[in-house]
C-alpha positions as CSV (number, residue, x, y, z in Angstrom):
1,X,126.3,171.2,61.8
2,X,124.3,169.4,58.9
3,X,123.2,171.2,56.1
4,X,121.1,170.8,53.0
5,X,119.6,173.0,50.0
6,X,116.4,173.1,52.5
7,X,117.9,173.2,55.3
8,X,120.6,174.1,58.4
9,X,120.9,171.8,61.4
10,X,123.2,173.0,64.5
11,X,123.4,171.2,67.7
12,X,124.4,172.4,71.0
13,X,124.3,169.3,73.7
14,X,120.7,167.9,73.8
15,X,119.9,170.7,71.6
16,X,118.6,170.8,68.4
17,X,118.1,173.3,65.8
18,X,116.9,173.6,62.4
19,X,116.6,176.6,60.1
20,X,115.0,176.5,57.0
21,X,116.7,179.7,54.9
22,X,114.7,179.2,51.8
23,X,111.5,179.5,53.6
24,X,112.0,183.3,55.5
25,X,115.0,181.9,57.1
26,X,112.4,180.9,60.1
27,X,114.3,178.8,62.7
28,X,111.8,175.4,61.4
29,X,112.7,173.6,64.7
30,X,114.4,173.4,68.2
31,X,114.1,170.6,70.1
32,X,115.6,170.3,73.9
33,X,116.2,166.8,74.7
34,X,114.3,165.4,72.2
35,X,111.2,168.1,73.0
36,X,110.5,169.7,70.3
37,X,109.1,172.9,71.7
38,X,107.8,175.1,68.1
39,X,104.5,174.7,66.2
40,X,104.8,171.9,63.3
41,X,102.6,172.3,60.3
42,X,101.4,174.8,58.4
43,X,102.4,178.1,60.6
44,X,105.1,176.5,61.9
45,X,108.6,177.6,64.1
46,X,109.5,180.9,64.0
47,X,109.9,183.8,61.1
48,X,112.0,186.8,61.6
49,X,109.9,189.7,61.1
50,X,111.2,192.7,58.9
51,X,111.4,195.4,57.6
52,X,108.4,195.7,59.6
53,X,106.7,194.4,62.7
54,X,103.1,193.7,63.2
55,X,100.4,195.7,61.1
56,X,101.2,198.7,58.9
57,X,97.5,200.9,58.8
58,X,96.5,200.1,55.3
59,X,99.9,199.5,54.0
60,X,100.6,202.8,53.9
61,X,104.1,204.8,55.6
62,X,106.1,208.1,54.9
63,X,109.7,208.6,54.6
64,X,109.7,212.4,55.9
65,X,107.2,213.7,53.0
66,X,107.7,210.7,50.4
67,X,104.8,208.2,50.9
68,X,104.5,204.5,50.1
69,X,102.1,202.0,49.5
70,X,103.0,198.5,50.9
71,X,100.9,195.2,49.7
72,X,97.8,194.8,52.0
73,X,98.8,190.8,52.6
74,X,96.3,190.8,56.0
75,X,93.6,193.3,54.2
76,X,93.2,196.2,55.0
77,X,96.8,196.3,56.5
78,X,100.5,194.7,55.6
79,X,101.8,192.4,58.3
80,X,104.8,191.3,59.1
81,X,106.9,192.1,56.8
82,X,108.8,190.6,53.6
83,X,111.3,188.5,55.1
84,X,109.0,185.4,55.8
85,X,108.6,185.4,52.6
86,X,112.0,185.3,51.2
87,X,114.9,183.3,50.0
88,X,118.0,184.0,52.5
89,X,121.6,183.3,51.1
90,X,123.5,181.2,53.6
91,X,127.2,183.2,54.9
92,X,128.4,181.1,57.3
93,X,127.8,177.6,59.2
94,X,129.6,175.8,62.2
95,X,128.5,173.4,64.2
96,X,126.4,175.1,66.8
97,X,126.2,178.6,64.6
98,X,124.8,180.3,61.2
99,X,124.7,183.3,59.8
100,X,122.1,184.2,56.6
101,X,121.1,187.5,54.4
102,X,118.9,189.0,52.3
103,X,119.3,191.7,50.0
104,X,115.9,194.3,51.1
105,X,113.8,194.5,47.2
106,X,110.4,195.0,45.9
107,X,108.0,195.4,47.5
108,X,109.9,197.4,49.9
109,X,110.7,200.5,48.5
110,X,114.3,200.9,49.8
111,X,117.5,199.3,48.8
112,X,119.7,197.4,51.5
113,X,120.7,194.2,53.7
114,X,119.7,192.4,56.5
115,X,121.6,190.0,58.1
116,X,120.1,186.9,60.7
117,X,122.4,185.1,62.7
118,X,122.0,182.6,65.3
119,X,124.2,180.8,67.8
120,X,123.1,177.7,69.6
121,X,124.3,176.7,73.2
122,X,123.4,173.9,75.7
123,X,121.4,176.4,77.7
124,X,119.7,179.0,75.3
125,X,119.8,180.2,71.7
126,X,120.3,183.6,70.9
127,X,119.1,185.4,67.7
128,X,120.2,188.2,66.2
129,X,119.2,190.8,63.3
130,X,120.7,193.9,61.4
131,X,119.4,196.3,58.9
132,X,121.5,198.7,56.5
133,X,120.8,200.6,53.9
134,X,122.7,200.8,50.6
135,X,121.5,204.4,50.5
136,X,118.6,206.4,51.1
137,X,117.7,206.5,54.7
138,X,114.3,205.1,55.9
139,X,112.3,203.6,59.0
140,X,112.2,200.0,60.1
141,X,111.2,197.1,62.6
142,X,112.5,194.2,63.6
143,X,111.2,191.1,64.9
144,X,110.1,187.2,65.7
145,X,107.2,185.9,65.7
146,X,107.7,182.3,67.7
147,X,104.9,179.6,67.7
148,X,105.7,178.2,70.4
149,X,103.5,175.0,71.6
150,X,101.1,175.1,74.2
151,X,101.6,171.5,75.3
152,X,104.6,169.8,74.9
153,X,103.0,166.3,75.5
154,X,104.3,163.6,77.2
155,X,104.9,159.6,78.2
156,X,102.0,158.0,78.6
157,X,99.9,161.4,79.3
158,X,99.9,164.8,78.4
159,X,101.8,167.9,79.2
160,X,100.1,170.7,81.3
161,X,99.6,173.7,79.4
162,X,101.8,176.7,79.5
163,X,101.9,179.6,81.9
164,X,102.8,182.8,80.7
165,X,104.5,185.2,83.0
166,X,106.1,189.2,82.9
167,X,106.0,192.4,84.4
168,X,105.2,195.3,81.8
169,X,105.0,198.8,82.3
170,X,102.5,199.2,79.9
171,X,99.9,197.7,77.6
172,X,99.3,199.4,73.8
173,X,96.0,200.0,73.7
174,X,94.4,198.3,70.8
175,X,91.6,199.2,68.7
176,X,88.8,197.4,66.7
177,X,91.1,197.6,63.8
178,X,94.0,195.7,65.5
179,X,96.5,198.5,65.8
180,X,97.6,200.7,68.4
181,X,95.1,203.6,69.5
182,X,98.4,205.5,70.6
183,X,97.1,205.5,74.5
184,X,99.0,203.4,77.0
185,X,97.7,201.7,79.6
186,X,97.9,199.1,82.5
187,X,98.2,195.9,81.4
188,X,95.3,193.9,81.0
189,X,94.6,190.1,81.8
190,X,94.7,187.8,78.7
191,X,93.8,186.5,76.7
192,X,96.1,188.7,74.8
193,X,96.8,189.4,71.2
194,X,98.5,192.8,72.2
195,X,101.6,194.5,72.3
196,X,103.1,195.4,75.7
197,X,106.3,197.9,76.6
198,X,109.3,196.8,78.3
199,X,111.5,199.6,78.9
200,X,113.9,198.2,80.9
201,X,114.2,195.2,78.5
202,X,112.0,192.3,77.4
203,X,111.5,189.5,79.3
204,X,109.1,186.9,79.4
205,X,108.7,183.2,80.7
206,X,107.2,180.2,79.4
207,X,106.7,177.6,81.8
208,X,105.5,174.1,80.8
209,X,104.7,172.5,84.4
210,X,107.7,169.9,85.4
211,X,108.8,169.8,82.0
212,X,110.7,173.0,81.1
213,X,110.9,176.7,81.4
214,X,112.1,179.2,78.5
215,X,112.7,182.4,78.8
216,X,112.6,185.0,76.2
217,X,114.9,188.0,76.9
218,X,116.3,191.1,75.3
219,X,117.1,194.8,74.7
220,X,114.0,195.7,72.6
221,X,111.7,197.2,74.4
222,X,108.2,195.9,73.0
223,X,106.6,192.1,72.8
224,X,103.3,190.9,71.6
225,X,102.1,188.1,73.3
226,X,99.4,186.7,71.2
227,X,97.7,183.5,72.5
228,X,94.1,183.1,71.6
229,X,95.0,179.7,69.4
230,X,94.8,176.6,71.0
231,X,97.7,175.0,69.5
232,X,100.3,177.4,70.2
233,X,101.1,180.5,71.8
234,X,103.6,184.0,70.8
235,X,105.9,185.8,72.2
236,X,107.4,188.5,69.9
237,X,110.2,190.7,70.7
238,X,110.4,193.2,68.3
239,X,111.9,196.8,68.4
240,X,108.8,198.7,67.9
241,X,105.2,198.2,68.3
242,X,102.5,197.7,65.8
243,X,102.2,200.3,62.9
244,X,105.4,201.3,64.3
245,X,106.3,202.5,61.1
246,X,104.1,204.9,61.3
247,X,104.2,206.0,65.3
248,X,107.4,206.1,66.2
249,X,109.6,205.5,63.2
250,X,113.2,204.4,63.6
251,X,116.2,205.1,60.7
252,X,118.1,202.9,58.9
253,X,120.6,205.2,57.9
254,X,124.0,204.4,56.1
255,X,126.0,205.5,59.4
256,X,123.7,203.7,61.6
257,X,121.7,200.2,60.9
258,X,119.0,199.0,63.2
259,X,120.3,196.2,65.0
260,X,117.9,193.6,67.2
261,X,118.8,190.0,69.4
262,X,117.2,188.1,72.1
263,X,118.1,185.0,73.5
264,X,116.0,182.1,74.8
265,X,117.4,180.4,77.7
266,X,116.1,177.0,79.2
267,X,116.5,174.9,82.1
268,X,114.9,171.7,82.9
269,X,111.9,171.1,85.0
């Protein structure tokens, strides 16, 4: 483990990653081998997502009967929550694992904690997040949003694209405004930026042809897969879909936090 004010470095074998906690805490690289497999640039590696997933309709959510009005930071709607755009405080650091938090603030109405952790192995990299509350109750989403490459490159030549493969039971319909109609229905072909439920568990794999293949696994039930950018493509494990916040709210409550992982496993091509 290497560290700086900008930055946390852990290693794991030929594995490489680097967290920036000062920037969202969004894991700013991972590199297998020397690959590096994440977006560089400008929307770059990975953000969590939190205390909200996705699009909230307008900004706007209820507690019971106490309504809020949330920043419209993707006009007409909030996305993605506040986390990517906070400084996390650094708890812990070993050589292949990290742990960060943030203390929940304006403009989110609600007091309380989230914590990020994430613990590095030869094979995969697994990610976890928790929300409490310091009182009140309220709802919450949890998330990533991973750019991951579309071509990794190559000696001499370039990579083939990536193939995107999983089995869903159902597709969230999405309307002209971007959000969830509320219908489900069969999933359709791509290209996709749409949210997709996974009852029995997320999983979804990323194959880059005789180079590598990642999958992205976990207990949440939703993902967006959003890949209509050339550059890069997403896979987003979250805990609820788009305006979730809204359709089928989930407490944070002081006896019970909302608690999220998924781990990325690799093997070589």
């Amino acid at each position: 483990m290497s560290s700086s004010e900008e930055s946390i470095r852990l290693a794991a074998g030929d594995a490489e990653l680097t967290v920036h906690p000062r920037n969202g805490c969004r894991v700013a690289s991972l590199t297998i081998g020397g690959t590096e497999v994440l977006r560089q640039g400008e929307r770059y590696g990975s953000f969590p997502m939190v205390p909200w997933c996705g699009r909230v309709a307008n900004g706007r959510f209820r507690n019971g009967d106490v309504p809020h009005q949330l920043p419209l930071n993707s006009p007409p709607h909030a996305i993605h929550g506040t986390g990517r755009d906070t400084a996390w405080r650094t708890a812990r650091t070993a050589k292949s694992e990290a742990a960060f938090t943030y203390d929940l603030a304006e403009p989110w109405p609600y007091t309380g904690r989230v914590t990020q952790t994430f613990e590095l192995a030869e094979d995969s990299l697994t990610l976890a997040m928790g929300v409490e509350t310091y009182e009140t109750s309220f709802p919450a989403q949890a998330g990533w949003h991973p750019w991951f490459l579309r071509n990794l490159g190559g000696e001499g030549a370039p990579g083939e694209d990536v193939r995107i493969d999983f089995t869903a039971e159902w597709q969230e319909e999405r309307g002209d405004d971007h959000l969830p109609t509320g219908r489900r229905i069969p999933p359709l072909p791509g290209p996709w930026d749409d949210c997709f439920g996974m009852p029995d568990g997320v999983s979804v794999t990323l194959t880059w042809p005789g180079q590598l293949e990642l999958t992205i696994a976990g207990r949440a039930e939703w993902v967006v897969i959003y890949d209509e950018q050339e550059a890069a493509v997403c896979v987003e494990p979250q805990s609820g879909p788009p305006n979730g916040l809204n359709s089928r709210p989930q407490l944070v409550t002081p006896i019970e936090p909302l608690e999220i992982a998924t781990t990325w496993s690799w093997r070589r091509l």
